[in-house]
C-alpha positions as CSV (number, residue, x, y, z in Angstrom):
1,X,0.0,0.0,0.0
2,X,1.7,3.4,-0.9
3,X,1.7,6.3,2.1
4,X,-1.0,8.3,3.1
5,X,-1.3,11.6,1.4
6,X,-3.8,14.6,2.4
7,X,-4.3,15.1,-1.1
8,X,-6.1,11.2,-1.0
9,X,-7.9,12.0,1.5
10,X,-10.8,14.0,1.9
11,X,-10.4,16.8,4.6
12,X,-6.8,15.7,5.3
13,X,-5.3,18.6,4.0
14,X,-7.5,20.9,6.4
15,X,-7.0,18.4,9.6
16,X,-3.1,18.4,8.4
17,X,-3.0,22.4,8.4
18,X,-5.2,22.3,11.7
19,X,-2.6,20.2,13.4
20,X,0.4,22.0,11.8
21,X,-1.4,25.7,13.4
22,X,-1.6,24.1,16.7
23,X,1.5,22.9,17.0
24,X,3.0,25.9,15.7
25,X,1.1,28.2,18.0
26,X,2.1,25.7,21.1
27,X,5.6,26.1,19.9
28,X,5.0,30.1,19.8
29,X,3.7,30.4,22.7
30,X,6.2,28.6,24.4
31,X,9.4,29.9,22.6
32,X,7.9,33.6,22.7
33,X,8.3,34.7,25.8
34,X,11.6,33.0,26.0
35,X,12.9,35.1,22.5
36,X,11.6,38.4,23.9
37,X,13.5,37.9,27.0
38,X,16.6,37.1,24.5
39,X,16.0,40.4,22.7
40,X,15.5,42.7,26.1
41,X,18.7,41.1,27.4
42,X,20.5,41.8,23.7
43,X,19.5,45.5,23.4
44,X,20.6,45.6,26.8
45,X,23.9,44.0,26.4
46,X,24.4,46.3,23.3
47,X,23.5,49.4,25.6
48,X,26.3,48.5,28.0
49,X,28.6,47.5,25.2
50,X,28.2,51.5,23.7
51,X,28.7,52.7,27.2
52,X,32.0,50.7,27.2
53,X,32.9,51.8,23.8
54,X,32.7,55.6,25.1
55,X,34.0,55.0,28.4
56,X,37.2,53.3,26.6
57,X,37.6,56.2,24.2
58,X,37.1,58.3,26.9
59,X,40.1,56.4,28.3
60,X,42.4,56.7,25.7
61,X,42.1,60.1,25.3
62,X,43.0,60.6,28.5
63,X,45.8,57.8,28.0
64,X,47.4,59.6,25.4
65,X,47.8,62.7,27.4
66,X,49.4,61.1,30.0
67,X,51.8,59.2,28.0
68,X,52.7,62.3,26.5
69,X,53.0,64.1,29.3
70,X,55.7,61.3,31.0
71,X,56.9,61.3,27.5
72,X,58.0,65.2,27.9
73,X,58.7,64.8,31.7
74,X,61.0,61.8,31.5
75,X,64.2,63.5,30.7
76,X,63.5,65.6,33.4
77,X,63.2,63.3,35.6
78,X,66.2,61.0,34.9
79,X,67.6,64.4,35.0
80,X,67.1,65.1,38.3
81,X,67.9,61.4,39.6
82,X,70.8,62.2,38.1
83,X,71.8,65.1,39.9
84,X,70.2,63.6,43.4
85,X,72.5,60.9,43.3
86,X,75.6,63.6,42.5
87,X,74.4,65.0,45.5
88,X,74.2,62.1,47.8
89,X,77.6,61.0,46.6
90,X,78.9,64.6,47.2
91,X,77.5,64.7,50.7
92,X,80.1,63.8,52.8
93,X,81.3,65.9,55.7
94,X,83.5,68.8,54.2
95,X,87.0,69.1,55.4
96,X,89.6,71.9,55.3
97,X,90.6,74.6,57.3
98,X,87.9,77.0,59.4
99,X,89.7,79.6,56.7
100,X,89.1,77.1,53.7
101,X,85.5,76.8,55.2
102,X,84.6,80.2,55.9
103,X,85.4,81.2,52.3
104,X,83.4,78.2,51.0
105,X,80.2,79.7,53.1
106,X,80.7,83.2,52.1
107,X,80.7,82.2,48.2
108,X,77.9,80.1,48.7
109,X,75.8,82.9,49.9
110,X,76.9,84.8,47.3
111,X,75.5,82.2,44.6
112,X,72.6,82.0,46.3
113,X,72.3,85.6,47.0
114,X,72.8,86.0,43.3
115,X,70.0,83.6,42.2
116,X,67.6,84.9,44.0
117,X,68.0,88.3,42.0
118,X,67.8,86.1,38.9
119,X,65.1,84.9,40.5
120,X,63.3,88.2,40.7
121,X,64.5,89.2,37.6
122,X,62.8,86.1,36.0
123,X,59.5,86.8,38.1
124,X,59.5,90.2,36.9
125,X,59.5,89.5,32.8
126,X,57.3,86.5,33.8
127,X,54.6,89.1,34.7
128,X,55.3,91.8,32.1
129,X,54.9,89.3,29.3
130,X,52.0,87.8,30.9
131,X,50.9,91.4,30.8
132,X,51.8,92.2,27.0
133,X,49.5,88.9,26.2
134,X,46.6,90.0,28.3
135,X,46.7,93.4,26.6
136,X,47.5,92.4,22.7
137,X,44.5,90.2,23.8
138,X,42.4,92.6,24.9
139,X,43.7,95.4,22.0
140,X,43.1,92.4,19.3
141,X,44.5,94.1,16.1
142,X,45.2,97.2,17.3
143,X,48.8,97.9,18.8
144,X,49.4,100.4,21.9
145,X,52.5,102.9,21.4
146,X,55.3,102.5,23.3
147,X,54.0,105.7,25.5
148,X,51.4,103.5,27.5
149,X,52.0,103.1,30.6
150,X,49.7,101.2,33.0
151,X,49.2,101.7,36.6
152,X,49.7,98.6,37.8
153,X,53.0,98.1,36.0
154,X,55.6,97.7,38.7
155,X,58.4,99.6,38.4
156,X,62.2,98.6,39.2
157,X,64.4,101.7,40.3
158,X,67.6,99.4,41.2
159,X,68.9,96.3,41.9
160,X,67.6,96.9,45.6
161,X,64.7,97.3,44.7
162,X,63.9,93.9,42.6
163,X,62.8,92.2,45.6
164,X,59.4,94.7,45.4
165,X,58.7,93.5,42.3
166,X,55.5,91.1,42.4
167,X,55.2,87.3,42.0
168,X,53.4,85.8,39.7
């Protein structure tokens, strides 16, 4: 006997496409719920992964500054290590005569009597070209003459006077 085809029968195919709907709409209603949960937890998973994505460029932004920053700090540094371990090296207990000695301490005041008017004399350009940019900003296109004088300019008499001077 050959197989059993709805088209042989009469009413088969309808009973076949019954039975086929029912199935179908068991299978949907039990797999439906299950693939919206899949799709809520996707969108949310793609949600965090954009967060991510901008929190990590975010990051590497902020990366690359840093790396150049050490980048233009390192020599510095090593420079400086450098120079501490001079230091440490060279700071064993001076000997000589109280003579030797009291000339060494008399030129180092000197020195450092001497930097601190370079100092002051570095503090003082520090502020007038901080005050040439503010006023070429302020002017825009338009120079001063050389005539200008502002009042809160400081002025610098002597080289006693460089101390008076203000600090930026």
């Amino acid at each position: 006997m050959s197989p059993l085809r709805p088209s042989a029968v009469p009413g088969a195919k309808g009973l076949v496409s019954r039975i086929d709907q029912a199935v179908r709409w068991r299978a949907d209603d039990q797999v439906g719920p299950r693939v919206d949960e899949i799709h809520q937890r996707l969108a949310a998973l793609e949600r965090r992964l954009d967060d991510f994505g901008q929190r990590l460029d975010k990051l590497g932004h902020d990366n690359f500054w840093t790396a150049e920053d050490v980048r233009r700090i390192a020599p510095q540094v090593a420079a400086l290590d450098y120079r501490l371990e001079n230091m440490r090296q060279s700071s064993q207990p001076v000997t000589g005569s109280p003579e030797q000695l009291d000339e060494a301490r008399n030129i180092l005041d000197e020195v450092r009597r001497e930097h601190e008017r370079i100092r002051v004399r570095l503090t003082a350009i520090a502020w007038y070209e901080d005050r040439l940019r503010k006023l070429e900003e302020g002017l825009g296109s338009t120079a001063a003459g050389p005539d200008v004088v502002h009042a809160d300019a400081p002025v610098v008499a002597s080289a006693e006077r460089e101390e008076q001077v203000p600090r930026s």
